[in-house]
TIMI-477807 format. One record per residue (C-alpha): residue number from 1; y, x, z. Coordinates in steps of 0.5 Angstrom, whole numbers, plus 2048, in hexadecimal, padded with zeros to 3 digits. Example, Ala and Ser with C-alpha at 12.3 -4.5 7.8 and 13.67 -1.06 7.14 Angstrom:
TIMI-477807
num|c2|c1|c3
1|7F7|819|810
2|7FE|81B|80E
END
This chain:
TIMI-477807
num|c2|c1|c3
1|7BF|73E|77B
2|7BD|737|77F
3|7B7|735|781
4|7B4|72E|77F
5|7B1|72D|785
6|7B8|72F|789
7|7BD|72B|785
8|7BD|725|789
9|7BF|729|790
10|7C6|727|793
11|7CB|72C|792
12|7CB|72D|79A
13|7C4|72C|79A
14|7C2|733|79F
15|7C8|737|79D
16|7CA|738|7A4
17|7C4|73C|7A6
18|7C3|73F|7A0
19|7CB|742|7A0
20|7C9|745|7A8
21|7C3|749|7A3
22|7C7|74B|79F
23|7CC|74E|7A3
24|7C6|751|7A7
25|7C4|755|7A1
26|7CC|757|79F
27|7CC|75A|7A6
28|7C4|75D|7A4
29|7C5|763|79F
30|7C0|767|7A3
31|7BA|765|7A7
32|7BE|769|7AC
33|7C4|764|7AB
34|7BF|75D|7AC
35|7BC|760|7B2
36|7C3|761|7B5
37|7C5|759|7B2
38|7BF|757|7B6
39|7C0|75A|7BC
40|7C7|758|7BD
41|7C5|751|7BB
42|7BE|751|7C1
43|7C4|754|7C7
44|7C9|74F|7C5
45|7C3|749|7C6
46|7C1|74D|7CD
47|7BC|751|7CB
48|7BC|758|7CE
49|7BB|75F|7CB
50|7B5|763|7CE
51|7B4|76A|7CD
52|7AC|76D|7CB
53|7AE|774|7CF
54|7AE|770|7D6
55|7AA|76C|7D9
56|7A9|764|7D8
57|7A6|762|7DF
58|7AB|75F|7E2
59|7AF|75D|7DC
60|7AB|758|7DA
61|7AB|750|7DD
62|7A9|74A|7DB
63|7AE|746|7D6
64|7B1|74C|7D5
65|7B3|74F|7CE
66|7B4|756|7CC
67|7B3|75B|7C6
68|7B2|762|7C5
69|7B3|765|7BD
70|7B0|76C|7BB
71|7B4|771|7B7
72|7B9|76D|7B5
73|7B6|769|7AF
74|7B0|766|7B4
75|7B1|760|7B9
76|7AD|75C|7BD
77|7B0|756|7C1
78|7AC|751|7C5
79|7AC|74B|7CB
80|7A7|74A|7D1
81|7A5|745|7D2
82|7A5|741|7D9
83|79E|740|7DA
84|79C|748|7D7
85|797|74B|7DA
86|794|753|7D7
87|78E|750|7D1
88|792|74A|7CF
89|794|74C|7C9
90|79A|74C|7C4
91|79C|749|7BF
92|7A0|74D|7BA
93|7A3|74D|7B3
94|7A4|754|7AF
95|7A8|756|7AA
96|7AC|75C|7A7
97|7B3|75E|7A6
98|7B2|763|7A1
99|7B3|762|79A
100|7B2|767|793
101|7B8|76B|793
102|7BA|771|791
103|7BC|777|796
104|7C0|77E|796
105|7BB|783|796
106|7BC|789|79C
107|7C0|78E|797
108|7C2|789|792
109|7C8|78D|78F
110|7C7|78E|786
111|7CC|790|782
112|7CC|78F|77A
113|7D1|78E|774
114|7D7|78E|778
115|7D4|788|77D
116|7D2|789|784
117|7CB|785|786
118|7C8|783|78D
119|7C0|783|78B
120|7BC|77D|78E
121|7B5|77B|790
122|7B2|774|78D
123|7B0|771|794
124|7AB|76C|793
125|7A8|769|78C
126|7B0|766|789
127|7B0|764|783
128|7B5|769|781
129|7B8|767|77B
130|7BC|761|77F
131|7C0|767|783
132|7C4|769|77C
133|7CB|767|77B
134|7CC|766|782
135|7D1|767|788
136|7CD|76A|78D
137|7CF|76E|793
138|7CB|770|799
139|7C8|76F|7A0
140|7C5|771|7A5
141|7C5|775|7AD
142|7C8|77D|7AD
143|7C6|780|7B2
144|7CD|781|7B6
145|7CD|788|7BB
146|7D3|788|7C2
147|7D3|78C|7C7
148|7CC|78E|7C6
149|7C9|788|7C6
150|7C6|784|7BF
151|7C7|77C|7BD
152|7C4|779|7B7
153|7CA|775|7B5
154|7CA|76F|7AF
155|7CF|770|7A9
156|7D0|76D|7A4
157|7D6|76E|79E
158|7D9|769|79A
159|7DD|76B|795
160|7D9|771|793
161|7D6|76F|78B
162|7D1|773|788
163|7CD|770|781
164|7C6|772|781
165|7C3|775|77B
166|7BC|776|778
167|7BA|77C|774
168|7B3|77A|773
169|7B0|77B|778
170|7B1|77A|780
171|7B1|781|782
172|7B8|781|77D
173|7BB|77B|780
174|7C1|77D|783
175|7C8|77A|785
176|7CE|77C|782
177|7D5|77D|785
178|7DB|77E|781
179|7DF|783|786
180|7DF|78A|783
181|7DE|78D|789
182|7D8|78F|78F
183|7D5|789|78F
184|7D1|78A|796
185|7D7|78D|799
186|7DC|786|797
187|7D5|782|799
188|7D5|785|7A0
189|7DC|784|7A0
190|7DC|77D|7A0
191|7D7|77C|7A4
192|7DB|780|7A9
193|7E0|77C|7A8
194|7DD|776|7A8
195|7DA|778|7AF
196|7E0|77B|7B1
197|7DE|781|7B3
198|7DE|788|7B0
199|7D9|78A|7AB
200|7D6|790|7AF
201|7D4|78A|7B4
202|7CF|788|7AE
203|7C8|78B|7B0
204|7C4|787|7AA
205|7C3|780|7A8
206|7BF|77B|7A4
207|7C3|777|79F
208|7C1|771|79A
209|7C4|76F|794
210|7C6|767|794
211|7C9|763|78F
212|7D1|760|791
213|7D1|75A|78F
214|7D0|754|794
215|7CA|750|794
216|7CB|749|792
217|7CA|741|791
218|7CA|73F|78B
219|7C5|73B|785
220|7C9|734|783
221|7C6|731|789
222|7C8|737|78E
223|7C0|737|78E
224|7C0|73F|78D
225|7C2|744|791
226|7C3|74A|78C
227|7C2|751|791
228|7BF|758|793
229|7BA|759|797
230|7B8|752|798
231|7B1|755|799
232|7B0|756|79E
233|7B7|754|7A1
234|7B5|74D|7A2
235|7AF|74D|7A5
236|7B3|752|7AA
237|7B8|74D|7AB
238|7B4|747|7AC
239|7AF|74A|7B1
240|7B5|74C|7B5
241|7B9|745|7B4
242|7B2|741|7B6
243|7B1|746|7BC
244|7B8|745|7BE
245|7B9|73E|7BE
246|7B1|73C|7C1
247|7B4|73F|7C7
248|7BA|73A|7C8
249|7B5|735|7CA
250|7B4|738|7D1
251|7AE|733|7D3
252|7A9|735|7CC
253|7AA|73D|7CE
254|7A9|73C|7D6
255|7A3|737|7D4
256|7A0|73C|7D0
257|79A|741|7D2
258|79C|746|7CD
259|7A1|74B|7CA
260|7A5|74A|7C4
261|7A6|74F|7BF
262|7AA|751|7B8
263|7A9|759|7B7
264|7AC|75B|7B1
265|7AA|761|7AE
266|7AC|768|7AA
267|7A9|76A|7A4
268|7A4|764|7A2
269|7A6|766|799
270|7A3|76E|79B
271|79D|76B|79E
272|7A0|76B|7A5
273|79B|771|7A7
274|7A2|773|7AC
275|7A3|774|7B3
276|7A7|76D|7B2
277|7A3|76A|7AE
278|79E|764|7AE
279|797|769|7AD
280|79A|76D|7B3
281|798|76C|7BB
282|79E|768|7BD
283|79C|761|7BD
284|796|764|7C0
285|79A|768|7C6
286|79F|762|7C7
287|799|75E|7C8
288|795|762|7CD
289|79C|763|7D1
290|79D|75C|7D3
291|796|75C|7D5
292|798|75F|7DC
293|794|75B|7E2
294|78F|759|7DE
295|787|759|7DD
296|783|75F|7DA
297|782|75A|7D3
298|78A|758|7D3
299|78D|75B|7CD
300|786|759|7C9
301|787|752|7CC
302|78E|752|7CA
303|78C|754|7C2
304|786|74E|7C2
305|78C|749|7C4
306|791|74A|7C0
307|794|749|7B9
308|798|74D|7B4
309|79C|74A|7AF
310|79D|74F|7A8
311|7A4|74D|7A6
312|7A4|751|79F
313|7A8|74D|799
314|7A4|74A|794
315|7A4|74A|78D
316|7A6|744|789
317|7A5|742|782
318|7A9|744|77D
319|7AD|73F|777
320|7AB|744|772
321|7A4|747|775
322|7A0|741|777
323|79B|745|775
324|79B|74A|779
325|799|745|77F
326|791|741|780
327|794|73A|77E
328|792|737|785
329|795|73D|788
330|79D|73D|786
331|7A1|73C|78C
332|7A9|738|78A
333|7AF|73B|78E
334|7B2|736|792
335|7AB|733|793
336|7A9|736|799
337|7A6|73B|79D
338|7A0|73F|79A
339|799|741|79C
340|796|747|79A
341|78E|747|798
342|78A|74D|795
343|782|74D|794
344|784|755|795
345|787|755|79C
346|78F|757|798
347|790|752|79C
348|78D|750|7A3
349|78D|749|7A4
350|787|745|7A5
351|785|73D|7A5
352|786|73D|7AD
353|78D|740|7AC
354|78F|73C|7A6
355|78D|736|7AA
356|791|737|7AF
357|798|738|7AC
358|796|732|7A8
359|796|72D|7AE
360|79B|730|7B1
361|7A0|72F|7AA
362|79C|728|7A9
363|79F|727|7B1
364|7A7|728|7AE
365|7A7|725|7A8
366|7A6|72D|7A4
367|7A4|72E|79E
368|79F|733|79C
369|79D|737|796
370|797|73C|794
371|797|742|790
372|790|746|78E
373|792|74B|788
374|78E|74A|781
375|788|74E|781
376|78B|753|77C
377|792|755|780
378|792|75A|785
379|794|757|78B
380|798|75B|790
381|797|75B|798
382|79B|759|79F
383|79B|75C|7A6
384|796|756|7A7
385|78F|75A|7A5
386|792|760|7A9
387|793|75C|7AF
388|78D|758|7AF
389|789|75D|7AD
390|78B|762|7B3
391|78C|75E|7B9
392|786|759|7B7
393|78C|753|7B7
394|78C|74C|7B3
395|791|74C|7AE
396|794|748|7A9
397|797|74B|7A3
398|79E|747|7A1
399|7A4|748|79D
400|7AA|744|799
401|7AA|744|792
402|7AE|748|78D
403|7B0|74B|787
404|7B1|752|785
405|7AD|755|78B
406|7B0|75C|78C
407|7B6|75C|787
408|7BC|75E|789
409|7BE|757|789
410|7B9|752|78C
411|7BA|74A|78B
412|7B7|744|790
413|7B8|73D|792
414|7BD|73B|797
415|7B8|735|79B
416|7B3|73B|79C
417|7B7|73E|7A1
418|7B9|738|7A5
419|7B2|736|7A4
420|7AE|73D|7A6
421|7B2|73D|7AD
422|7B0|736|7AE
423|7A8|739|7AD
424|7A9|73E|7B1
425|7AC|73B|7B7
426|7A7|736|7B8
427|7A2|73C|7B6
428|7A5|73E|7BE
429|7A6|738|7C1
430|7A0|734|7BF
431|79A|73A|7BD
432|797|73B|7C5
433|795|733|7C5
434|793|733|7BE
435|78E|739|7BF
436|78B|736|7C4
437|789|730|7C0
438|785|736|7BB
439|77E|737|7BD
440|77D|73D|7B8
441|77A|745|7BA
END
């Protein structure tokens, strides 16, 4: 398949940044293993890793670059700028590292026929049916026990296939293995082993089934990139990268009056009502931490300055169901960053935070698409409503467009990874001046 819009793209055209995504996504089989990535690429730029459980008064400096995670699954990386004071504001980005999976239930062990089982959960709302008749194995953190101290450990392993099966139903679905022996028993010894510890070390675990094969770039122009977990590893990723990169530019940051921001959050596809969640207090704590020394109204000052762009992945139109889109409304891959829109709040954007992305992408030459769901078609939600809604804050829900939305194997466009991190990274660097030029309640 290859998009008419697409085929006069440069075989090279993008394909450098879109080869980084991706091998983000390879090293991502579990939230637990994105957020890992991400913390690994925030301390090689200078980022410094803080803790919730310890006072932040003294950390905390102008130009300064930090980052905190939650659970393993959660993390909020941020810069001050060199003109911060308490009620200036934030200019954040939110996204999410889980994605619809499958994971092992706490006593998963069945037996029937001859065949040894490990029972799962659906996790999320996947299209089930894409995960059939494909090489899976499993991901996840174990909770690790030496010398009486406990450590939640990252896992992954490789050359574990299982095929997944339907019965019908999602209660029956279960995964099969051909071994002929105590299924969970060899489970916890290959975990062991690929922990190199003993399997009495393990206390408990959380595991998710992911497909082994790689993610890709393909399409007869290298247009495509054919992968897991694109929603909502992409927008991730390139609020990530956009943050990085905005603070090379040490004159923009220390010029600033406020701190910039990427959360991304655990479980947005179960409705994010967790601890590590975005309908959680965490963005409201963090918020409120970095008000120290400041006025009685600082935090609600900070909530009335600042902006929250939802970076949630898009819909775009399908070549075989044009019709399930509004006509005015179908979003092309490769053609853009989306604007989200619902007369029913699914979405949170507004006319005042529509505007302000548009200048800032007219400014660099972006182009910008929009998107509203056909009166008649369900439409789903973002972290933007929950946010928005909880803090008060204006926001702006956006996302790249796709096809296969919460399959097993999802499909973008190349130029919008490159073209996301651009938008997000003028959305850091420009948005404080930009926000001033606004005259809106």
């Amino acid at each position: 398949m290859s998009s008419l819009s697409t085929l006069n793209i440069s075989e090279n055209s993008c394909n450098y940044e879109a080869e980084k995504f991706i091998d983000f996504v390879n090293s991502s089989p579990s939230p637990f293993h994105a957020v890992d990535s991400v913390k690994k690429t925030l301390s090689k730029n200078g980022f410094k890793e803080l803790s919730e459980k310890h006072s932040w008064n003294e950390c905390i400096r102008p130009n300064g670059r930090y980052y905190f995670s939650r659970n393993g699954s959660t993390v909020v990386a941020f810069a001050v700028g060199g003109n911060y004071k308490p009620g200036n504001g934030f200019n954040m980005i939110g996204a999410h590292t889980d994605s619809p999976c499958l994971k092992l239930k706490p006593v998963s062990m069945k037996q029937n026929n001859g065949y040894l089982k490990v029972g799962v959960q659906t996790y999320g709302g996947g299209l089930w049916h894409t995960w059939f008749d494909r090489d899976l194995s499993v991901a996840g953190v174990v909770m690790v026990e030496s010398e009486g101290h406990f450590t939640q450990t990252l896992v992954r392993i490789d050359d574990l296939n299982y095929g997944a099966e339907s019965q019908g139903n999602k209660e029956e679905m279960e995964v099969n293995s051909d071994t002929p022996l105590n299924h969970h028993a060899i489970l916890l010894k290959k975990i062991a082993d690929t922990l190199k510890i003993k399997v009495s070390q393990i206390r408990d675990f959380e595991l998710c089934l992911y497909d082994t094969q790689p993610s890709a770039i393909g399409g007869i122009c290298n247009e495509f990139i054919f992968s897991p977990r694109l929603d909502n590893l992409n927008s991730s990723y390139c609020a990530i990268e956009a943050l990085v990169r905005s603070t090379k530019n040490s004159e923009a940051l220390s010029s600033d009056n406020r701190i910039w921001l990427a959360a991304l959050f655990d479980n947005e596809e179960v409705g994010s009502r967790s601890a590590y969640g975005a309908d959680s207090s965490l963005l409201d704590n963090f918020i409120r931490r970095l008000q120290v020394n400041g006025s009685f109204a600082s935090f609600e000052e900070s909530i009335a300055n600042s902006f929250l762009i939802s970076a949630d992945m898009a819909h775009a139109i399908h070549p075989n169901y044009p019709e399930m889109h509004e006509e005015n409304h179908a979003p092309a891959m490769n053609k853009g960053m989306v604007i989200k829109v619902n007369a029913g709040q699914r979405y949170a954007t507004t006319s005042a935070t529509s505007t302000m992305i548009k200048v800032i992408a007219e400014k660099h030459n972006l182009n910008i698409q929009q998107f509203v769901c056909r009166n008649d078609v369900p439409c789903g939600s973002t972290i933007g409503p929950l946010i928005s809604s909880n803090l008060g804050v204006r926001t702006i829900d956006v996302g790249n467009p796709m096809l296969s939305m919460h399959s097993i194997r999802e499909t973008m466009g190349t130029d919008d990874v490159s073209s996301a991190i651009s938008l997000f990274k003028a959305f850091y660097t420009e948005f404080t001046e930009l926000d001033s030029k606004f005259k809106v309640d």
